[in-house]
N, C-alpha and C positions, 0 to 999 in steps of 0.2 A: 575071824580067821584071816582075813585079807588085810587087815592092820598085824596080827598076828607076824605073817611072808612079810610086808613091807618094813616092819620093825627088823625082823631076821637078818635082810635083807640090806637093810640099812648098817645094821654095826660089822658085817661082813664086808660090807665099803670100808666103814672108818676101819675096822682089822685092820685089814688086807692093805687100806692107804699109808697107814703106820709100822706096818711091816717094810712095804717100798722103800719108805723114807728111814726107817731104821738100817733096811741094808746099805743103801747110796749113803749113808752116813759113816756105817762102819768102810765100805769102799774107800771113801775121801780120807775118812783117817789113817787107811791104811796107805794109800799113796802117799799124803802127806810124811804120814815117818818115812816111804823109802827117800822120800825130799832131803831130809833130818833138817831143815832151818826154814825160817819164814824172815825175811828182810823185810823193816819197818821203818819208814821214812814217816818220822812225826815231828811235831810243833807241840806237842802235851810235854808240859814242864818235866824234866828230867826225873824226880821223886813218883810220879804219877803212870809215865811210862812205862817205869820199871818194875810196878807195881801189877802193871796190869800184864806185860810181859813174863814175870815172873808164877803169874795166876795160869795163864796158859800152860806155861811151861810143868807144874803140876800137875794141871790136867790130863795135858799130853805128854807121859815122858818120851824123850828119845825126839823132840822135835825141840830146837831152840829159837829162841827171836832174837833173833840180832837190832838192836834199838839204835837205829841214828838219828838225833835228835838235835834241831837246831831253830832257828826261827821257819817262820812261815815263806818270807821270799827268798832265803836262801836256798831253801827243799826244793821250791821250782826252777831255780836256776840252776841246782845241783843236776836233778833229773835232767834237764834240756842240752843241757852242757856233755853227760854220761851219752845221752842216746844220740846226739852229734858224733861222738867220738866213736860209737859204736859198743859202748858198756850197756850193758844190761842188767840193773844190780837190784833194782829196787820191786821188792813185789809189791807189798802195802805201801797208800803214799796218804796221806792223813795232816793237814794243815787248817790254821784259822780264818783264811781267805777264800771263801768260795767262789771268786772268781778265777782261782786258779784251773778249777776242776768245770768251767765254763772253756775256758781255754786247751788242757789236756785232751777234754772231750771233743771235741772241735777238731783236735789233730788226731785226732783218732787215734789216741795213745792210753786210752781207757779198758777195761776188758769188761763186759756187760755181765752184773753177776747181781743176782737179788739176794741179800742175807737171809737167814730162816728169821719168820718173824715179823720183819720188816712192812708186813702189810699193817700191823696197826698202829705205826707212826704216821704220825699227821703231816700233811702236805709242805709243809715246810720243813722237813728234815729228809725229801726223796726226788731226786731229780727225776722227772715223766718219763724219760727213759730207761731210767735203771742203770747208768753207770755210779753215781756217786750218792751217798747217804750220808746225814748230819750223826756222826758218831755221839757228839758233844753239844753242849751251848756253855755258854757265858754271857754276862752282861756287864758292860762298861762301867762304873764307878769311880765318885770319888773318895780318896781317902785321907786321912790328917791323924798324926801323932798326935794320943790323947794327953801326952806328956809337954807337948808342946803348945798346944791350939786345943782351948775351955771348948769345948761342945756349944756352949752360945755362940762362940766365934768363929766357927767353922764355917765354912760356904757350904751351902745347902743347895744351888744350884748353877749350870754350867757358866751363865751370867758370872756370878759373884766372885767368880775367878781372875775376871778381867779389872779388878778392886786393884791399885795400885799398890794398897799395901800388901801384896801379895808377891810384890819384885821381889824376884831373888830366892824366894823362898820353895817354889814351884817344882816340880818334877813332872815330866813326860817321856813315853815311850817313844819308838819311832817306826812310822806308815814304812820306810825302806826295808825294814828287818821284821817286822810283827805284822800278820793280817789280821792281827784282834785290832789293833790300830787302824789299820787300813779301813777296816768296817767303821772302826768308829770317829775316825774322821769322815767320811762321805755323809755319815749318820748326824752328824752336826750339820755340814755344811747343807743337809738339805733344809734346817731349824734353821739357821741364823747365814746360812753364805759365809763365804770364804774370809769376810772383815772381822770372822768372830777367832779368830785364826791368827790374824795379821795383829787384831790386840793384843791376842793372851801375847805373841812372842814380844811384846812390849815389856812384859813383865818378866825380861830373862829367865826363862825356864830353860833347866838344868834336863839336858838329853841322855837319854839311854837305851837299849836296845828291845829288848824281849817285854812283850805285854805284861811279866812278872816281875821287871825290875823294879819300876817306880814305887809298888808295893816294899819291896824289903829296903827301897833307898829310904822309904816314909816310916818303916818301922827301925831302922839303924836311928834315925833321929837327924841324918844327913839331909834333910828337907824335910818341912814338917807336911807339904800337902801334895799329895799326888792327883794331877787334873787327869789321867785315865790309868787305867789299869785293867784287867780280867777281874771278877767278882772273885774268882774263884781261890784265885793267890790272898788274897786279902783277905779272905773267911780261914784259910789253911794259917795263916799267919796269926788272925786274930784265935781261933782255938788254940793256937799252940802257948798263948800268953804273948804275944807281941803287944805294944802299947799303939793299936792300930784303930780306927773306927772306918764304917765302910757308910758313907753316905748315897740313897738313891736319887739322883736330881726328878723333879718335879715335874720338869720339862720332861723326861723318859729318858730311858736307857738305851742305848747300843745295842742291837740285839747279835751277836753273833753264834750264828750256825758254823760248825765246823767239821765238814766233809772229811767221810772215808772213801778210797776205792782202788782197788785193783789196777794196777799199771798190765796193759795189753801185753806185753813181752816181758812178764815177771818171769823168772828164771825157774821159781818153785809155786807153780800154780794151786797145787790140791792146798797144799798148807797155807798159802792166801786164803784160798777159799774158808779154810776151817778155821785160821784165825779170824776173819771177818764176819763169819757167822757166831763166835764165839764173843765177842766185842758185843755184840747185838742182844747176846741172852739177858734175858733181865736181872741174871746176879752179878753180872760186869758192869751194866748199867746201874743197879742201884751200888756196886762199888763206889763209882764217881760220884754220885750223890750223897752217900754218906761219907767218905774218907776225903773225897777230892774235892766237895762242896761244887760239884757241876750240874747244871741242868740238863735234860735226856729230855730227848722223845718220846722214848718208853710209858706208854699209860699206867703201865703198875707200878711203876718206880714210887717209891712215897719220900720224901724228901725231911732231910731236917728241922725242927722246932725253931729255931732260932735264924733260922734264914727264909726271907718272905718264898712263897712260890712265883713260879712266872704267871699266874693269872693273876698276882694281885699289883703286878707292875706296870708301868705304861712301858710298853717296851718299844723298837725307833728299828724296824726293822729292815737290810739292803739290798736290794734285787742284784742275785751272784750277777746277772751278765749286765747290768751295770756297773757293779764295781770291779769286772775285769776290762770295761770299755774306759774309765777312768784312772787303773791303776799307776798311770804316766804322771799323769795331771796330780795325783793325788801327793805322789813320793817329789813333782819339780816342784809344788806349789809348797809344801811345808819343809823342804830345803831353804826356797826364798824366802821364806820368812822367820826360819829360827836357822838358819845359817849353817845347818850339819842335818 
């Protein structure tokens, strides 16, 4: 009998807990639409953003996302710039540099908000306080038009890049514009120091912006090897029939985590809130893993056949408040050495 009341007992909690959580849900989405928009400040490649924007939008009709979309260091410069002047535009702010959201938070320009869910992500996609969570991952790679450069020929690791016959032929992104770069420049510099850096720009590499360009410069056939890029463009590429291959160096990979979070003075707060918890569901998250070729925090996400998982990687991972204590040093040091 007494197992009996404690059983009874027991699923009249979980009810009654699911009922709470079902009305504060319906609550938020109703606030949300009196909102009618959610502003998204992201670095997620334009194709992917809109995709995920558009999923929302679905779900919730009568709320729209308005998608601004640029690199990683120009979203913090934009935001710092807007709330100097006194604008308040941005509710979600979503970038590849987690040191930015070491810095936001700091200035207390965060709004503290847990997504549903988020407790069974692992410790590396949740900041201890609960202002900013890793939406995304990707991992650095390199990559070589298989039209151009035999599979024996290929550089197989970050080393083999600094192969002179390799002048001229190179492609890279750039730490000023991309914080997928950003990561993965510091992520080298702690394997080899800053002289592995000063060679490669020996071998005239050809600069560009967005951690997704060097990918499509390598599958145009405009350079045959891209020394970084996102995994992630280069998988999107190579399923589409790009003549691309994505090498994992031996030495490890880049790991970048890439932070969502609520900006403190978003203008339409419910619909942050419901778009951020929405991002977090595990059908958004295995979206990016199966369509976007991204890696998730999410334990249930199950991942593509044809692309390794992150446990079977060595991955090269960067402490956020370190690489916001270097992002100076990071954008003067690979100025002087590749000269833009």
């Amino acid at each position: 009998m007494t197992r009996m009341v404690s059983a009874l007992v027991a699923a009249v909690v979980i009810l009654g807990s699911a009922a709470v959580a079902a009305a504060q849900d319906a609550a938020l989405v109703e606030a949300a639409k009196k909102e009618g928009k959610v502003v998204w400040y992201t670095s997620l490649v334009l194709p992917s953003a809109e995709k995920v924007a558009k999923l929302f939008e679905a779900a919730y009709p009568g709320i729209r996302v308005d998608v601004n979309r640029t690199g990683s260091q120009r979203i913090l410069q934009k935001i710092l710039q807007e709330l100097q002047a006194g604008i308040k535009n941005a509710d979600v702010v979503h970038t590849s540099d987690a040191g930015h959201f070491v810095l936001l938070k700091d200035k207390k320009l965060l709004l503290r908000y847990l997504p549903q869910g988020i407790d069974k992500f692992p410790a590396g996609f949740k900041d201890k306080d609960g202002y900013y969570f890793g939406l995304r991952a990707t991992v650095n790679v390199i990559a070589y038009n298989t039209r151009a450069v035999a599979a024996a020929d290929a550089p197989k690791t970050w080393k083999d890049l600094l192969d002179a016959k390799w002048k001229g032929k190179l492609v890279t992104a750039h730490p000023g514009y991309s914080g997928v770069i950003s990561t993965h420049v510091l992520a080298l510099v702690h394997l080899f120091g800053w002289d592995y850096f000063k060679q490669l720009a020996q071998n005239k590499v050809m600069i560009t912006q967005s951690a997704a360009d060097p990918l499509t410069v390598v599958a145009s056939g405009e350079r045959p090897v891209a020394v970084n890029g996102g995994e992630y463009s280069a998988y999107q590429l190579k399923k589409k029939g790009s003549p691309i291959e994505i090498v994992y160096p031996k030495e490890g990979v880049p790991l970048v985590v890439s932070p969502t979070a609520i900006m403190a003075a978003a203008p339409h707060p419910s619909a942050a809130k419901l778009f951020t918890d929405f991002t977090f569901t595990r059908e958004i998250q295995q979206v990016m893993a199966d369509s976007e070729g991204l890696y998730t925090g999410h334990p249930e996400v199950k991942y593509p056949t044809d692309k390794p998982k992150m446990t079977e990687l060595k991955l090269l991972p960067v402490d956020p408040e370190e690489l916001e204590k270097r992002n100076e040093e990071i954008k003067k040091r690979f100025v002087e050495f590749f000269g833009a």
